[in-house]
N, CA, C and O of each residue as an XYZ file, in Angstrom:
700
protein
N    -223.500     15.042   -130.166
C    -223.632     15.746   -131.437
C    -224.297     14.854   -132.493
O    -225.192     15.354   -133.174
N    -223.840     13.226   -132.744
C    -224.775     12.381   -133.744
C    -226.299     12.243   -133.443
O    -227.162     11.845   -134.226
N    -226.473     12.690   -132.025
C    -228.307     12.232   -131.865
C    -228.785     13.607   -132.397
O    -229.997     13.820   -132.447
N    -227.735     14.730   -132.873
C    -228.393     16.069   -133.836
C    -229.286     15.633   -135.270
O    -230.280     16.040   -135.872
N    -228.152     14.424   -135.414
C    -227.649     14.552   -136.795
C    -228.280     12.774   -137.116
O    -227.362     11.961   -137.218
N    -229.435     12.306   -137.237
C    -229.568     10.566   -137.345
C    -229.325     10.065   -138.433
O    -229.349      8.841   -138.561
N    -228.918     11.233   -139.891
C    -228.539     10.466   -141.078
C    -227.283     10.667   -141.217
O    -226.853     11.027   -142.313
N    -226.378     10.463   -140.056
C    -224.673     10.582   -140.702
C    -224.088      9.847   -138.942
O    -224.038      9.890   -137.713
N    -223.710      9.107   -140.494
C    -223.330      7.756   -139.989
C    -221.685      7.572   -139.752
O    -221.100      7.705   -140.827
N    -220.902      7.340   -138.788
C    -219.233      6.997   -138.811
C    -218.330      6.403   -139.158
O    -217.871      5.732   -138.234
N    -217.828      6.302   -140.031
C    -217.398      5.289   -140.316
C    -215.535      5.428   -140.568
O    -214.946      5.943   -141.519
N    -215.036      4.847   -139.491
C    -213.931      4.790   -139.643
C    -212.655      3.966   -140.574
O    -212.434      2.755   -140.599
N    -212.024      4.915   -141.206
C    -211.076      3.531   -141.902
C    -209.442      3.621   -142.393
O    -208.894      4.282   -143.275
N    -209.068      2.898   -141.660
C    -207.191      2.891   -141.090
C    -206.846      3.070   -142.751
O    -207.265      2.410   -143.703
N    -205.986      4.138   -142.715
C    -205.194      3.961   -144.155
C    -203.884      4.629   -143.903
O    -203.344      5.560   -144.501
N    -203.457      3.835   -142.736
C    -201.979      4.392   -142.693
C    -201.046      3.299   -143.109
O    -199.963      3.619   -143.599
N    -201.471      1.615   -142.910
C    -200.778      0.681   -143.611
C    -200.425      0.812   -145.086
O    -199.349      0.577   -145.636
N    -201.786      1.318   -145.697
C    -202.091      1.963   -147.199
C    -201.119      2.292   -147.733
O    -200.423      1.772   -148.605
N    -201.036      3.851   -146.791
C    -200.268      4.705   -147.022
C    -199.069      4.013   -147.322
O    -198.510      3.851   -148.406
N    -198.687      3.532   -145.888
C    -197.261      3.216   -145.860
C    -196.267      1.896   -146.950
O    -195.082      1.782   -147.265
N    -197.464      1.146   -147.219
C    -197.008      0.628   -148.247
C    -196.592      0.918   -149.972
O    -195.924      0.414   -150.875
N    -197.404      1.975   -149.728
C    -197.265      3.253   -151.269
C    -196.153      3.759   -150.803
O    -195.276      3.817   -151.665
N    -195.912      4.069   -149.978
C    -194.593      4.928   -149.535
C    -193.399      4.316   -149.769
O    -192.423      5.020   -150.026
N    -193.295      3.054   -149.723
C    -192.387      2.164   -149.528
C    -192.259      1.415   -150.518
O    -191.504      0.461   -150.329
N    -192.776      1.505   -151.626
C    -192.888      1.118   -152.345
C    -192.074      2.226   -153.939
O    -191.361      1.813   -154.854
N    -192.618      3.722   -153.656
C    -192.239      4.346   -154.369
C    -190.492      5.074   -153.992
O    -189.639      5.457   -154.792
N    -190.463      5.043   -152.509
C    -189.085      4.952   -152.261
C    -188.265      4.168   -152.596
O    -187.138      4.570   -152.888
N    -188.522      3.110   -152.639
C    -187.780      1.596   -153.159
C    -187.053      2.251   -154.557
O    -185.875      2.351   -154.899
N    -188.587      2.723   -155.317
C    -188.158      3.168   -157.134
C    -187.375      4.450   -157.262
O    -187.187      4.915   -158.386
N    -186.775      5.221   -155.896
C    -186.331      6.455   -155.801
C    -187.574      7.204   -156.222
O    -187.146      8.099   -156.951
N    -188.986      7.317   -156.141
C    -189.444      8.779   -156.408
C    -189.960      8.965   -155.003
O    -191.016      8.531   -154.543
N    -188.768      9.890   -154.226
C    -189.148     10.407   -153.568
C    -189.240     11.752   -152.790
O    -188.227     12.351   -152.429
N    -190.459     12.184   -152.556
C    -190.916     13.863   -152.765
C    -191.620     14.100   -151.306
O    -192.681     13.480   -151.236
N    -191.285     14.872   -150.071
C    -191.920     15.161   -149.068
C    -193.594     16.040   -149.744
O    -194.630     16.581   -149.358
N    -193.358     15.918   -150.124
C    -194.524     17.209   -150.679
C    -195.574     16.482   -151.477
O    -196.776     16.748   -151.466
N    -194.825     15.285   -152.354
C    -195.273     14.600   -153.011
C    -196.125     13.530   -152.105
O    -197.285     13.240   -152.396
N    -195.410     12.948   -150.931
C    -195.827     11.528   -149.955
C    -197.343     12.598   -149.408
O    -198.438     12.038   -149.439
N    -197.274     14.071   -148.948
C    -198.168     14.475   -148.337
C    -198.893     14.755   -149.420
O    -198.369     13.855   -150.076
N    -199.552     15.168   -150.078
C    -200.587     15.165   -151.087
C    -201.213     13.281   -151.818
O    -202.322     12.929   -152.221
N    -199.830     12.473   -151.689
C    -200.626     11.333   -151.678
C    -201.816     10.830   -150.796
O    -202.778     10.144   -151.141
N    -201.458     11.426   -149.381
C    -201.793     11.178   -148.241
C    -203.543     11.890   -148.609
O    -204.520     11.191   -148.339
N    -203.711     13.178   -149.173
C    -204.782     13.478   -149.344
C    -206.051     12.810   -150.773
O    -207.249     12.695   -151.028
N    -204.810     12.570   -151.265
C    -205.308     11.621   -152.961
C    -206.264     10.258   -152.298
O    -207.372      9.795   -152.570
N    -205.348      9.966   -151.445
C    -205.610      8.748   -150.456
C    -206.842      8.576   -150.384
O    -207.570      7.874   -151.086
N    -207.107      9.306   -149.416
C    -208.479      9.858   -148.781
C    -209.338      9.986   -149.722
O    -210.362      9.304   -149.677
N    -209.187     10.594   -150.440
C    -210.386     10.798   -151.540
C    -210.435     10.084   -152.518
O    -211.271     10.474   -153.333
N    -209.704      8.875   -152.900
C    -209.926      7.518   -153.402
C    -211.017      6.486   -152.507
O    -211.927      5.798   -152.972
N    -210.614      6.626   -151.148
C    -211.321      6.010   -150.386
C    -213.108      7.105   -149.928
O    -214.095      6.575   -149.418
N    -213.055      7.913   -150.132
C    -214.457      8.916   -150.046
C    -214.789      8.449   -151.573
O    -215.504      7.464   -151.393
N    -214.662      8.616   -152.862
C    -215.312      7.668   -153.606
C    -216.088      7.104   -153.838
O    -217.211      7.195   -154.334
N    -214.832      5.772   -153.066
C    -214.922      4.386   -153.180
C    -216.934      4.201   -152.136
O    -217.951      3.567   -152.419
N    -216.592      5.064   -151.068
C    -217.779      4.889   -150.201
C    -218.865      5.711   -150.745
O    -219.887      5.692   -150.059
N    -218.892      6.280   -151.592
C    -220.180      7.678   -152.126
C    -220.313      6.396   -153.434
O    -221.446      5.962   -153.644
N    -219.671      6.088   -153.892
C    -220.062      4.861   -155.311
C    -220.804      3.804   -154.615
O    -221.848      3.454   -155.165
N    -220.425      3.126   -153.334
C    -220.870      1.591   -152.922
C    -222.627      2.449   -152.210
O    -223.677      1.807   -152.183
N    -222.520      3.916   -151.730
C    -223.650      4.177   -150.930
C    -224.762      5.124   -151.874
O    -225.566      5.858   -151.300
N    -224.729      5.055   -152.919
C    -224.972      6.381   -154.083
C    -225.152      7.349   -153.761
O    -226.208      7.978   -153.822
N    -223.926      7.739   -153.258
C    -223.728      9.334   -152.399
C    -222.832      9.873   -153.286
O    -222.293      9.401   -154.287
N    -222.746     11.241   -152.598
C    -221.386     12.288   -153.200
C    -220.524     12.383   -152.325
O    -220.597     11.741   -151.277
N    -219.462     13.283   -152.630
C    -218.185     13.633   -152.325
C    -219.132     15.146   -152.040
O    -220.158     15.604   -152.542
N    -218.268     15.565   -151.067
C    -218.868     16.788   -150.256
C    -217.761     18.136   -150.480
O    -217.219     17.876   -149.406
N    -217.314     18.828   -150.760
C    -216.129     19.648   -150.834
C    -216.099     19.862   -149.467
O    -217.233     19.695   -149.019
N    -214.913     20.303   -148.184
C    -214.934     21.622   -147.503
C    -214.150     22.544   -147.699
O    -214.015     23.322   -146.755
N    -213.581     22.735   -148.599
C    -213.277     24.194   -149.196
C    -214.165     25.615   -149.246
O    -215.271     25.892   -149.710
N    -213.526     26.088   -148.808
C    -214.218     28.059   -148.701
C    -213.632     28.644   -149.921
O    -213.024     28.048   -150.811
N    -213.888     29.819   -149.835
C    -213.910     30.706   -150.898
C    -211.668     31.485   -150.584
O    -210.827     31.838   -151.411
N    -211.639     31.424   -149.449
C    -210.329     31.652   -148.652
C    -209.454     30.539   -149.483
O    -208.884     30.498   -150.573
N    -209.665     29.654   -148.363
C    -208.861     28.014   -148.864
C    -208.863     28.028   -150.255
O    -207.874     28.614   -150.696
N    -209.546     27.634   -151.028
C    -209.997     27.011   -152.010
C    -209.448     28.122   -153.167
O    -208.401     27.927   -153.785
N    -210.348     29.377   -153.382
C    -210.179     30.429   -154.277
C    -209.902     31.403   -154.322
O    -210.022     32.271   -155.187
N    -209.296     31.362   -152.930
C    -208.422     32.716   -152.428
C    -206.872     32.173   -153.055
O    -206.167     32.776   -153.864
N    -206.635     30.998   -152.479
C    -205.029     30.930   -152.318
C    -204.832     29.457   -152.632
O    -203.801     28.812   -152.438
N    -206.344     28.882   -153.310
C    -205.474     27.067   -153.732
C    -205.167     26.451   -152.788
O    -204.441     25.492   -153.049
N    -205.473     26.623   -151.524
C    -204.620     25.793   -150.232
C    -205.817     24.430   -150.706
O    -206.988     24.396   -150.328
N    -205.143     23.392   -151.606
C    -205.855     22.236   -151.444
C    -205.089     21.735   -152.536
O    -204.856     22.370   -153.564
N    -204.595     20.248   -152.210
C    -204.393     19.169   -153.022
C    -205.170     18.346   -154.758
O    -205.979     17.440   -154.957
N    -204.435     19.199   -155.601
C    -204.637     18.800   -157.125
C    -205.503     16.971   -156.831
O    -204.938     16.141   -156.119
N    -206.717     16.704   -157.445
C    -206.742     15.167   -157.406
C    -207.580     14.817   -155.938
O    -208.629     14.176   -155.872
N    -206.884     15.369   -154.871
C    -206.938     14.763   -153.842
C    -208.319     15.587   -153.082
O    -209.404     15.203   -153.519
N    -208.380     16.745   -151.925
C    -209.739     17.398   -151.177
C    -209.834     18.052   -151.988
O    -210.811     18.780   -151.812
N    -209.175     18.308   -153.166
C    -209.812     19.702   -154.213
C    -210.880     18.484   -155.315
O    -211.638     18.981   -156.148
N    -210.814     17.363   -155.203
C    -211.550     16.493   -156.232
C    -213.219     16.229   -155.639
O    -213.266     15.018   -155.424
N    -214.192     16.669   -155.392
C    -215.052     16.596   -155.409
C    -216.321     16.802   -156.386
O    -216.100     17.271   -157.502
N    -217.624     16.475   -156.020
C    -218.758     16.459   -156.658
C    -219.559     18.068   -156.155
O    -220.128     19.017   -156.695
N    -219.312     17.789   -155.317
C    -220.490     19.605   -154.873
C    -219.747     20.142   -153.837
O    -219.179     19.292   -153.151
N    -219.575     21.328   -153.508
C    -219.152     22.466   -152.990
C    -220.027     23.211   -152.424
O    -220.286     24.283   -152.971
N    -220.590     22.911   -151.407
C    -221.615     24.000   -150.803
C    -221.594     25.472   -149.970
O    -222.392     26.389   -149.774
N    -219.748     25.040   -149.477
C    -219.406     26.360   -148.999
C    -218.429     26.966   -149.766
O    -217.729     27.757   -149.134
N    -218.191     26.844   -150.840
C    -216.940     27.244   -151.796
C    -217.237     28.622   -151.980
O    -216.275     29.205   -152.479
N    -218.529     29.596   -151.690
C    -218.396     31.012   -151.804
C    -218.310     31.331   -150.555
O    -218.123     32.548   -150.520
N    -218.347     30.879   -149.455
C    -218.566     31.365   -148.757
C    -217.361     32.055   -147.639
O    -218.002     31.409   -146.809
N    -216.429     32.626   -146.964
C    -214.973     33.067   -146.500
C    -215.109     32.271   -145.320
O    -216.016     31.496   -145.020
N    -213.807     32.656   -144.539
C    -213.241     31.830   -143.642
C    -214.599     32.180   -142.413
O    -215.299     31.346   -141.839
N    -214.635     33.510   -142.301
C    -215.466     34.274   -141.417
C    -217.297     33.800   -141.626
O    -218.054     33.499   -140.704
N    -217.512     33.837   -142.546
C    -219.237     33.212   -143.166
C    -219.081     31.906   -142.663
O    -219.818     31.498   -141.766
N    -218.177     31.199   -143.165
C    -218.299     29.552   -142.461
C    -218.125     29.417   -140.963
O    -218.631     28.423   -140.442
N    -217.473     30.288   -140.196
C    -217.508     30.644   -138.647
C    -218.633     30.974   -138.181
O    -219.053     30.456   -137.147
N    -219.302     31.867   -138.839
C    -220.841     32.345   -138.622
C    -221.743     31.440   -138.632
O    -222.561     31.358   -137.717
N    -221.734     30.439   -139.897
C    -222.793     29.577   -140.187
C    -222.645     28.197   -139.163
O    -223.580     27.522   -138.733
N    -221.267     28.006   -138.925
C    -221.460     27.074   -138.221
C    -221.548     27.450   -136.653
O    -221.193     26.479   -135.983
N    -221.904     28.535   -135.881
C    -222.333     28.935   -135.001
C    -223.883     29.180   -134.921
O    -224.693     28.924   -134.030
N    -224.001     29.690   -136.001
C    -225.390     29.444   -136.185
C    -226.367     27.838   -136.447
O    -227.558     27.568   -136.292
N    -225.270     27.102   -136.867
C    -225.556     25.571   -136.593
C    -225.551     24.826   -135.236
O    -226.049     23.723   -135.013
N    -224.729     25.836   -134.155
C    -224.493     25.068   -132.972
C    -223.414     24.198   -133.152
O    -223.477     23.305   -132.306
N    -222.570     24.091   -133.801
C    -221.418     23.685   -133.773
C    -220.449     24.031   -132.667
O    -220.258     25.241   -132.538
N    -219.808     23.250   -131.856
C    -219.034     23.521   -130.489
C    -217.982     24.605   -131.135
O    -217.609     24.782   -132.295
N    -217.699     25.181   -130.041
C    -216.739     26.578   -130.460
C    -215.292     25.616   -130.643
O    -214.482     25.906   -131.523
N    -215.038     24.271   -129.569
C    -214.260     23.353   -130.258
C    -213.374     23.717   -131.630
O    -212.276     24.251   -131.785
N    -214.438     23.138   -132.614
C    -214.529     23.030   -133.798
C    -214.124     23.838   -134.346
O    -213.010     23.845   -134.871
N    -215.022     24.822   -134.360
C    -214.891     26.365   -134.555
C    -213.521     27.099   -134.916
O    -213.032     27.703   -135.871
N    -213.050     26.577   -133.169
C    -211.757     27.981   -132.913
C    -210.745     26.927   -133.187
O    -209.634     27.447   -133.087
N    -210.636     25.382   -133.557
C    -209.685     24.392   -133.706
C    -208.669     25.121   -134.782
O    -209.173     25.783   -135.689
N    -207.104     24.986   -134.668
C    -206.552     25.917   -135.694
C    -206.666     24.993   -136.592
O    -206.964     23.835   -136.300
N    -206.337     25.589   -138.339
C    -206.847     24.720   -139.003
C    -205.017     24.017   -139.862
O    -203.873     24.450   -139.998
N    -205.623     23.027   -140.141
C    -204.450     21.893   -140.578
C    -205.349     20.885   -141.572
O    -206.530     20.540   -141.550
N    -204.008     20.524   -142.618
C    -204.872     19.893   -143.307
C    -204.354     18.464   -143.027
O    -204.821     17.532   -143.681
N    -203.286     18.220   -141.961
C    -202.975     16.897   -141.393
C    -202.328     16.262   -141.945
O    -202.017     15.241   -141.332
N    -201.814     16.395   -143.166
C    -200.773     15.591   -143.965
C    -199.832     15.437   -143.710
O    -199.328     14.485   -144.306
N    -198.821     16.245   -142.612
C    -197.637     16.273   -142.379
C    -197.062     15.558   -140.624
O    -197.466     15.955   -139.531
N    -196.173     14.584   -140.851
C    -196.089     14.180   -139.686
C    -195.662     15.041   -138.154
O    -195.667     14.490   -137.053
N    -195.318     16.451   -138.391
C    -194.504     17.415   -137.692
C    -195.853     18.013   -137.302
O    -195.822     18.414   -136.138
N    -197.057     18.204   -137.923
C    -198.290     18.801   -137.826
C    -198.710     20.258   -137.922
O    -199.365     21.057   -137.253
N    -198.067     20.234   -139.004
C    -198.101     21.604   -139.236
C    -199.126     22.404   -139.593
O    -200.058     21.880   -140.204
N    -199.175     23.964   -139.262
C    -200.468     24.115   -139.325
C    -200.994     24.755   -140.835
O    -200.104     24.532   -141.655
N    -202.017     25.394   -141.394
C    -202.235     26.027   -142.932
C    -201.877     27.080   -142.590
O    -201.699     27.739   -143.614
N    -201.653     27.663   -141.715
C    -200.203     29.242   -141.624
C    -199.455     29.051   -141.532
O    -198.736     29.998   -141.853
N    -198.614     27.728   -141.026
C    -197.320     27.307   -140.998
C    -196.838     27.452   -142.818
O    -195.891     28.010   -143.373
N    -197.686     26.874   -143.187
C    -197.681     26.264   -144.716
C    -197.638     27.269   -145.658
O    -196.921     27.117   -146.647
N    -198.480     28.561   -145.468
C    -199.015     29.328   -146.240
C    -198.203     30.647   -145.976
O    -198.131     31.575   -146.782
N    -197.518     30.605   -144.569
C    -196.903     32.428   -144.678
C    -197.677     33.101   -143.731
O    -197.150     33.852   -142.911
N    -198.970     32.886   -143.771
C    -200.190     34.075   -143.893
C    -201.295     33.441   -142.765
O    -201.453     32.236   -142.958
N    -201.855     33.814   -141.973
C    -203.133     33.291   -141.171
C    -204.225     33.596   -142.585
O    -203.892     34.169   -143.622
N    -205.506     33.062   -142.276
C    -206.212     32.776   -143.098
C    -207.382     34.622   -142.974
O    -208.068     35.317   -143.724
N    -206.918     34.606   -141.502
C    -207.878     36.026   -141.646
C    -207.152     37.380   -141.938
O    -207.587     38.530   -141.878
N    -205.750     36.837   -142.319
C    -205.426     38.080   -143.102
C    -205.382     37.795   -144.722
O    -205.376     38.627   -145.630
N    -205.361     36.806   -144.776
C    -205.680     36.359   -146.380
C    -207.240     36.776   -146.786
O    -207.741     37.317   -147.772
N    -207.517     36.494   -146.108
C    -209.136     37.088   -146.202
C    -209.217     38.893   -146.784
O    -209.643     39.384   -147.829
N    -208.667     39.431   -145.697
C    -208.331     40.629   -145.517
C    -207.777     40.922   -147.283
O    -208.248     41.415   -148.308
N    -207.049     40.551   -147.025
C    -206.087     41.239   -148.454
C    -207.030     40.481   -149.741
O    -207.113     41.160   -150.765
N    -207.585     39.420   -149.747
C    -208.972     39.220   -150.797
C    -210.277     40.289   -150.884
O    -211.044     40.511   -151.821
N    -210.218     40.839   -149.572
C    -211.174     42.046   -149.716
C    -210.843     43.429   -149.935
O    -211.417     44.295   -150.596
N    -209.816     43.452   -149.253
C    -208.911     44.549   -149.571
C    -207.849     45.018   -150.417
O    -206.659     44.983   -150.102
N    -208.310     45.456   -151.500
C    -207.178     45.740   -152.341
C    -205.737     46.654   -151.665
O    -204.619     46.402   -152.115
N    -205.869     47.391   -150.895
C    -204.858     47.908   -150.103
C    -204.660     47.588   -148.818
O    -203.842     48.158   -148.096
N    -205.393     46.669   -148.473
C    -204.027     45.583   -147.673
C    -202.822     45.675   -147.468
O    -202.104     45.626   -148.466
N    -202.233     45.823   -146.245
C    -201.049     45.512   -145.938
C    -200.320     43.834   -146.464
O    -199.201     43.541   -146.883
N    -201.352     43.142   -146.241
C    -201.092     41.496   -147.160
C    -201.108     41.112   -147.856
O    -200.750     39.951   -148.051
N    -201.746     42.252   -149.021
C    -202.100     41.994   -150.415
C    -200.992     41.660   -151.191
O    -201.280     40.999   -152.188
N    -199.485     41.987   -150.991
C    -198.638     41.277   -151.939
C    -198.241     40.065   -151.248
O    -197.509     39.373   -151.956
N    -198.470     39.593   -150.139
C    -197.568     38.448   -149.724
C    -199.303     37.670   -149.992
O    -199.058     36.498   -150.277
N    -200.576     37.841   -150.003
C    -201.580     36.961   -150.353
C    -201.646     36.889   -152.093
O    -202.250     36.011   -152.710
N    -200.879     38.022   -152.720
C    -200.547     37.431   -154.412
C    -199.559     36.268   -154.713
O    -199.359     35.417   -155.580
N    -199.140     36.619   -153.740
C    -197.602     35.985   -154.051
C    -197.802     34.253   -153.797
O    -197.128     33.495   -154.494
N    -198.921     33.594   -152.590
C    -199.267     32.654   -152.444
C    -200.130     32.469   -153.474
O    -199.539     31.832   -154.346
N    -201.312     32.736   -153.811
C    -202.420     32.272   -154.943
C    -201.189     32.346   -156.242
O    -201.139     31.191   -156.666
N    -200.464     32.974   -156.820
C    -199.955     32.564   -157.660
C    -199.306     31.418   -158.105
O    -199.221     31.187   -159.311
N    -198.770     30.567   -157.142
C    -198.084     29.154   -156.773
C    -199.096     28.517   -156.976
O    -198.846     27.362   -157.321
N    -200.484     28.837   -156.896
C    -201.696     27.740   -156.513
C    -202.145     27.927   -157.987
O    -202.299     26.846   -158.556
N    -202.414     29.104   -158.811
C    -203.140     29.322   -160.009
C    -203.805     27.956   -160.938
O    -204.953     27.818   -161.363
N    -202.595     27.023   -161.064
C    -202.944     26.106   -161.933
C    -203.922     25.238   -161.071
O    -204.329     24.237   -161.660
N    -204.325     25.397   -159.956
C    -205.501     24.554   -159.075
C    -206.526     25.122   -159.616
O    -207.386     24.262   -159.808
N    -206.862     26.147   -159.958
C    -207.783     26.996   -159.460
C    -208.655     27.678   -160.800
O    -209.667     28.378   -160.818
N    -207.807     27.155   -161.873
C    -208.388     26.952   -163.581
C    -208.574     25.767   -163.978
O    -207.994     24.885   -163.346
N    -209.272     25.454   -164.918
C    -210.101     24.504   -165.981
C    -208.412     23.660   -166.240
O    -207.338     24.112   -165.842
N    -208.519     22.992   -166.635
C    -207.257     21.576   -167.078
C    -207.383     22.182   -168.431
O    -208.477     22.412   -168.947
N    -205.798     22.531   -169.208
C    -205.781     23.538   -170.370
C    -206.090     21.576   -171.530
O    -205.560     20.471   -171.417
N    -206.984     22.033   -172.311
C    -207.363     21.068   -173.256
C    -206.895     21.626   -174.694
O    -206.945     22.789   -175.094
N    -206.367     20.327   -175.449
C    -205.682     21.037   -176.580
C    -206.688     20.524   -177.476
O    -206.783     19.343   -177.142
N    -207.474     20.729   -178.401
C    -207.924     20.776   -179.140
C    -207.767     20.766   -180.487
O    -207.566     21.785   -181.148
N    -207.892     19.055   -181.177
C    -207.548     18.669   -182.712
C    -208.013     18.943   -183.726
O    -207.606     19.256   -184.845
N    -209.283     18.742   -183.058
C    -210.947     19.227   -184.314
C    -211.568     19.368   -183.582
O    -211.984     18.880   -182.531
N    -211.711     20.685   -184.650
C    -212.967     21.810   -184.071
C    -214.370     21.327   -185.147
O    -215.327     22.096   -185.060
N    -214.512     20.323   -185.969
C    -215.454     20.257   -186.419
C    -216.487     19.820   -186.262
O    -217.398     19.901   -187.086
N    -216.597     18.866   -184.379
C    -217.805     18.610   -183.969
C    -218.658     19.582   -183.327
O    -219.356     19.187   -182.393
N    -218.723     21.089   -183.769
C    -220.007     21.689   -183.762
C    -221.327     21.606   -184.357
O    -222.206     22.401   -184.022
């Protein structure tokens, strides 16, 4: 698949010592949050994606869909929701299945269930969410959906992802 692809390059890098020393560190001080350690885990990551888009004068890439992302918030405040460009962020669970078949992407990939890996039990984003992603879909297109209240009922938990950071405003006189 890399002799497709000659400008993307691999680069692997261990951040479970990382991790584990943040972990152990904030347990020590009692703040400790299962929910909290797994979203560090994604903050993580995207401290270190950064760190490598700053040293290479690259970007941060989103993979968030229009599902994930602005259907239902399934993404970490700070952490995979913190990026520079979004190229598939309109696009649904089903369009990004398409496109990347139409890329030749192994069905692998493709049909892999999806997880966002944070959790040591490995749970999956329907485990997490209630909902498979292609009925979330469903009830985003469908206003009468059979899923449409249990896919409100998730995006509402997510809302504050998924708006502008509320800014309070002292003076209004630099217009």
């Amino acid at each position: 698949m890399l002799k497709k692809f000659n400008n993307v390059e691999i680069c692997e890098i261990e951040l479970t010592k990382t991790f584990e020393m943040f972990s152990n560190i904030t347990k020590k001080e009692r703040f400790e949050s299962e929910l909290g350690f797994a979203n560090s885990k994604s903050r993580l990551r995207m401290v270190t994606l950064y760190q490598i888009a700053s040293s290479t004068n690259g970007l941060v890439v989103g993979t968030g869909n229009k599902v994930e992302d602005f259907g239902v918030g399934f993404f970490t405040k700070y952490g995979d929701g913190g990026v520079d460009i979004s190229p598939i962020a309109d696009l649904t669970k089903t369009q990004v299945k398409e496109l990347a078949k139409e890329l030749g992407i192994v069905d692998e990939v493709i049909d892999a269930e999806p997880t966002d890996g944070l959790w040591d039990d490995e749970r999956s984003d329907e485990d997490q969410l209630g909902l498979s992603y292609e009925k979330i879909e469903e009830a985003m297109i469908n206003k009468k959906s059979n899923y449409r209240d249990k896919y409100q009922e998730i995006r509402k938990k997510s809302l504050h992802k998924m708006k502008s950071i509320p800014v309070c405003i002292i003076n209004d006189d630099d217009d």
